[in-house]
N, C-alpha and C positions, 0 to 999 in steps of 0.2 A: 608202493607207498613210500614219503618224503622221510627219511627216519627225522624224529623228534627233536634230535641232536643237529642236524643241519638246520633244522627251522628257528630252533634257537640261537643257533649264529647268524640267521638270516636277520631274525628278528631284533639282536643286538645291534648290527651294525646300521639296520635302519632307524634303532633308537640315537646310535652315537653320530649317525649323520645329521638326524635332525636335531640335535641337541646343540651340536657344534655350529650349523649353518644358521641356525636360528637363536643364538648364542646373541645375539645382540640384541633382539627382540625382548629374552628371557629375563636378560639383565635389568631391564627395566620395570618388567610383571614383579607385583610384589607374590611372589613366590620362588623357591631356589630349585635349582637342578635336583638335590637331591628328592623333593615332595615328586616330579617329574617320574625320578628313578622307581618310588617307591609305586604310582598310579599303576607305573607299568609291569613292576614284578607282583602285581594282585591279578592285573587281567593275563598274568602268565601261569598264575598258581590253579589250584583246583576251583574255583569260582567263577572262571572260563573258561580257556583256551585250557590249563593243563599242561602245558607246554615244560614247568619244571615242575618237579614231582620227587620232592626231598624228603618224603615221609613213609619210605616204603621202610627204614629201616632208620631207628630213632640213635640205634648206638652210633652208626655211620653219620649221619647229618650233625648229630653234636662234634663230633670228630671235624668234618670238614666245615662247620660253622666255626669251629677252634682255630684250625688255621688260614684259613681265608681270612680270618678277623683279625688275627694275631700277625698276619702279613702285612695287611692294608695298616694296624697302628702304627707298627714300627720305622715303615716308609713317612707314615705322616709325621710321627712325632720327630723325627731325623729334618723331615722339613721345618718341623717349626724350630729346632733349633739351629738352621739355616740362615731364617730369616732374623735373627735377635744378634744386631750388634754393639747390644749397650756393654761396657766395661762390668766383670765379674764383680762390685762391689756392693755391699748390704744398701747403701741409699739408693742405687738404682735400681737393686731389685725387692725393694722394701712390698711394694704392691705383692711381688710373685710370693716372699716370704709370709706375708699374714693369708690370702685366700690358701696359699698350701695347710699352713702350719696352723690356722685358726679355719677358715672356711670348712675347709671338707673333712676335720673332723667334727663340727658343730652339725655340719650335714648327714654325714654317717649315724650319727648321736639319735639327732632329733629322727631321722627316718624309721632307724631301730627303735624308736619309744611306739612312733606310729606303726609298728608291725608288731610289737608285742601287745600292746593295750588297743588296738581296732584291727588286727586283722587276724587276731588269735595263734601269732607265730610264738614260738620259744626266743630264746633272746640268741640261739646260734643262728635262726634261720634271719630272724631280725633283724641282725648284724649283717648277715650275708647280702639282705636285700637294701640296705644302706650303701655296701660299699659296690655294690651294682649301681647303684643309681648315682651315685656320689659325682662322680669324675664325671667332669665337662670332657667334648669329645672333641679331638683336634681334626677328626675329618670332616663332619657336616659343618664346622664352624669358620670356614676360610673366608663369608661373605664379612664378617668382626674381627677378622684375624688380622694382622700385619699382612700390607699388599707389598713389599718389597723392604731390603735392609734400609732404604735410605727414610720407612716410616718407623718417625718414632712416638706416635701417640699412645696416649697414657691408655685408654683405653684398651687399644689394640695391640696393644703392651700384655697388657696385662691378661686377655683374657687368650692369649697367643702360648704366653710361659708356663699358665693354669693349663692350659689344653696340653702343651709338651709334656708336662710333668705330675699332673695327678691323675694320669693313667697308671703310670708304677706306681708312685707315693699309695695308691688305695690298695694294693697289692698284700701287705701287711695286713690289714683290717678283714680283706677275705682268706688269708691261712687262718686269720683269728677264730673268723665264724665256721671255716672247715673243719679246726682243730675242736671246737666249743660241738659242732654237731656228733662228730664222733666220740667224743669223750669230754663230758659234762664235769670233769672233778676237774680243775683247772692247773692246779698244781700237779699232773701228770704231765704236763706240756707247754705251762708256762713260761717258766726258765729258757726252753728251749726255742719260744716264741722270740723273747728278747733276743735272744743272743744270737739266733741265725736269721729268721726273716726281719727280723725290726734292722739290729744293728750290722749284722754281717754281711746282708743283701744288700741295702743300701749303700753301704762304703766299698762293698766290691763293684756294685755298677757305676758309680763316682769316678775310682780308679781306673776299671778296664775301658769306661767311655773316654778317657784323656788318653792312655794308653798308647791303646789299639789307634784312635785314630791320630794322633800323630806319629806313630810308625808306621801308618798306612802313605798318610802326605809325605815325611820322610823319604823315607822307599819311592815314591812317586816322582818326587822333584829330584830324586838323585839318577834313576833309570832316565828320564827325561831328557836329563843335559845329558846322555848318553848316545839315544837314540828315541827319537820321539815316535809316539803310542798312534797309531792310527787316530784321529781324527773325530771318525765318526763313531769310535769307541769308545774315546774318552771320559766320556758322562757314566759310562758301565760302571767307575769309579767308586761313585757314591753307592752305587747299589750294590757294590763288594764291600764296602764298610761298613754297610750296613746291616749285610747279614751274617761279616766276622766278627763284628764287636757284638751284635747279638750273642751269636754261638756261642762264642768262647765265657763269655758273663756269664749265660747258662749252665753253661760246664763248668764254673765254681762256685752253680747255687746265688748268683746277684742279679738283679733287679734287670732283666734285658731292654726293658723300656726306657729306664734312667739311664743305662747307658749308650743308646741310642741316642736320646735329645740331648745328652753330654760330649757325645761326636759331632752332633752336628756344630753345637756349640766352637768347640774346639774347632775343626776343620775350615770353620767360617773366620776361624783367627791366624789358622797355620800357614795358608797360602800369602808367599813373597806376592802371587799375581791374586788379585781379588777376583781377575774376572773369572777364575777356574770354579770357587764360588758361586758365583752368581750361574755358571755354567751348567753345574749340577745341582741347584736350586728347580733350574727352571726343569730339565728334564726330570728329576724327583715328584715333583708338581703333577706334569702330564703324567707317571704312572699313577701316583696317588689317585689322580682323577677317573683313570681305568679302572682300579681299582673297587673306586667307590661305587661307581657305576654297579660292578658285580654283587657287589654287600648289599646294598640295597633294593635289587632284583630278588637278590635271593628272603632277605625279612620280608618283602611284599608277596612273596611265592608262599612261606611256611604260614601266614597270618590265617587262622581259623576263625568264623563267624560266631561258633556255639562256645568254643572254650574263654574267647576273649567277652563275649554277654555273659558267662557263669563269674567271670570276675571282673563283670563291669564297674560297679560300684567300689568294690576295693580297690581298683588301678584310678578309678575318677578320682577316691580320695588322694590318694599318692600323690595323681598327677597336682591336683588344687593345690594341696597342701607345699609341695615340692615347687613348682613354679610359681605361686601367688605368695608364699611365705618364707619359706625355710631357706630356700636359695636368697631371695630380695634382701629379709632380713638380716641371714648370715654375712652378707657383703656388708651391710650397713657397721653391723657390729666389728667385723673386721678392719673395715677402711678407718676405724674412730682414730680421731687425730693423724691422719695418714695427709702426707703436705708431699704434691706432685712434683716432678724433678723437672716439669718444662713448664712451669710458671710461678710470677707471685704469689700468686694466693698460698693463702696458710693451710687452709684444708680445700679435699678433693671436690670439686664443683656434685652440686647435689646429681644433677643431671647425669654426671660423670656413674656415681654410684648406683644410682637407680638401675640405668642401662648395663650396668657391670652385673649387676641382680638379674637383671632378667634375660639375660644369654648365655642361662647354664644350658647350654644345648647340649641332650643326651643321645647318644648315636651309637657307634661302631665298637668304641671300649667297653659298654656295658653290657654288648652282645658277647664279646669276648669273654669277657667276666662271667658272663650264663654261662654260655657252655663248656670253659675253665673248670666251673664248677659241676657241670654236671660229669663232667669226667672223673672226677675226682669226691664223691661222697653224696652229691647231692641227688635226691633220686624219691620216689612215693608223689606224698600227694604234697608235699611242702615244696617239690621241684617244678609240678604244674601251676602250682599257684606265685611263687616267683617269678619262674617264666613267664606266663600272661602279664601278669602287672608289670615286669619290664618289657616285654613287646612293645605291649600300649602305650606304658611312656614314652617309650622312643616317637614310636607313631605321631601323638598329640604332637609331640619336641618337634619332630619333619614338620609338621602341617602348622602349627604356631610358632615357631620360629621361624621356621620359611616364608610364612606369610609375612612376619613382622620384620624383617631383617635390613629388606632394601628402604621400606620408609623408614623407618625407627637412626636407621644410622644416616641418613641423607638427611633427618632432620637433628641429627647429633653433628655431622659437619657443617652444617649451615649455620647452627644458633648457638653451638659448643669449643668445636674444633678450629675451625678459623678466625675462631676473639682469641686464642691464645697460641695462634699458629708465630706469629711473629717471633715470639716469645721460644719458640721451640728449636735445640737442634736436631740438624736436618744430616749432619753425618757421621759417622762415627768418633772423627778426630774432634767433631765441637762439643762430642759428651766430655772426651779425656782432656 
């Protein structure tokens, strides 16, 4: 008999041949790769075939859901800060500053109001299940994203910097609600809240993301003029930066996400040669895509029939409320008087904000975040019922955003992006 294990690599590779070969095809179906990913990890899971079977032991699958998830972010958000070569100044990153700093805590806020008054959470799980769902996700979102550093639309601007960066930035909000579930008297751990995850995390991953990576490029361009690096090794580059300025942030307690999308940032400035850059862009890319591929195999494998109908209607509300309002209108409120850096106009084209509303796509960060959390305090009947309503959202996110993505933005360049393409710079040197 075939053991299960080869059938599953059988069966992978004939998913990433046909995915790749008919990748031209796909690109035109208003649906994405990832909804694809996801068909195929359900008819893998217990509902058919069987084929992966993560459920035999719940401590381990939270375990390896943790890092697999926490892998694929850190690769992603390092690309998106790859692709961003606007100058570090407040007018150009005025968009990325208000959905950070206004957006996704009006979204954590208002989620939490919705899980303590309809869905009979306390205000730790509440909390908890806001800043799960909060953060837009930088890996299913690459069809909105910035297609290369020489695009600099506002749109895909913005919803590029949002995806790199409010996967850590929510990071805070969840020690909140882990702190708040284990111990309910707040002044036991608030002081300690501020001053180590709020402020201490954050400025340590700030620092070790400039750091490390340019002691990495450093180091690199000096061995170089030395003795040049194999060739076809090269690119390994980025993937060693990626997972040293991780580490080491970790290991003084900072924000490993921030200072990942803060290497990329930085690295994308340090190279005298750009194309090194662009080098490790592109091969970052292809793993990310490997990557996703696996994450998503694996949510359509653990998806259960009977526990996701026990919380159908809680997750339908979420998702209504979450996609039709809370996300739309928190952009709205954010961008108020917000005046783009690549045109006349005084404020952001309606159009513009709409579409920025509705591609909070929720994916792989929020998976993380579950099972973050289940490792760490969350557990009973408040851990089933979080869990399902974020499965689900994800779910809907795949299947409605995937669907909407390729017309929604083909008809954002047609009627949006090209009346003020003229108007736009197209390279780094015509921002500065």
């Amino acid at each position: 008999m075939v053991d299960i294990y080869i059938i599953d690599l059988f069966v992978i590779g004939i998913l990433l041949l046909v995915v790749t070969l008919g990748s031209g095809w796909i690109a035109r179906l208003p649906l994405s790769f990832a909804l694809i990913y996801l068909l195929v990890g359900i008819l893998l899971g217990p509902y058919a075939f069987g084929l992966i079977q993560l459920r035999r032991d719940e401590v381990f699958n939270a375990e390896l859901l943790e890092k697999i998830t926490e892998l694929v972010v850190i690769i992603s958000v390092f690309s998106c800060g790859l692709k961003i070569v606007r100058p570090i100044r407040l007018g150009t990153w005025d968009i990325t500053a208000r959905l950070i700093g206004f957006l996704m805590p009006i979204s954590i806020f208002a989620l939490a109001v919705v899980g303590k008054l309809f869905l009979g959470m306390n205000w730790g799980e509440a909390i908890l299940l806001g800043a799960i769902l909060a953060p837009t996700d930088p890996v299913l979102a690459s069809e909105v994203q910035l297609t290369d550093i020489n695009d600099q639309d506002e749109l895909r601007f913005g919803l590029t910097s949002e995806g790199g960066l409010n996967d850590a930035l929510a990071f805070p909000f969840v020690y909140f609600a882990l702190h708040a579930l284990k111990d309910d008297n707040w002044d036991n751990w608030f002081k300690q809240w501020i001053a180590v995850d709020l402020i201490w995390a954050i400025a340590a991953g700030i620092v070790m993301g400039i750091v490390v990576a340019k002691s990495i490029v450093w180091i690199e361009e000096r061995i170089q003029k030395r003795r040049r690096a194999d060739e076809l090794m090269e690119d390994f580059i980025a993937i060693s930066t990626i997972l040293i300025t991780y580490s080491l942030t970790e290991m003084v307690n900072g924000y490993g996400f921030l200072a990942v999308f803060v290497a990329g940032l930085v690295v994308q400035r340090s190279y005298r040669n750009h194309e090194k850059a662009l080098a490790q862009l592109e091969f970052v890319e292809q793993v990310e895509k490997l990557l996703e591929v696996g994450t998503i195999l694996l949510l359509g494998s653990i998806l259960l029939f009977k526990p996701m109908l026990n919380y159908a209607m809680q997750s339908l509300l979420v998702i209504v409320l979450l996609f039709f309002i809370i996300r739309p209108v928190g952009v709205w409120i954010s961008t108020i008087g917000k005046r783009p850096v690549e045109s006349h106009r005084r404020t952001f084209h309606p159009g513009t904000r709409w579409l920025m509303g509705w591609f909070g796509i929720r994916g792989v960060g929020s998976l993380y975040y579950l099972a973050y959390a289940f490792g760490n305090g969350l557990k009973g009947e408040a851990a089933e019922q979080i869990a399902w309503i974020t499965y689900t959202t994800i779910v809907a996110s795949v299947i409605i955003h995937g669907i909407s993505s390729t017309p929604l933005m083909k008809w954002y360049e047609r009627n949006i992006a090209n009346k003020i393409k003229a108007n736009t710079p197209t390279t780094i040197d015509e921002f500065e």
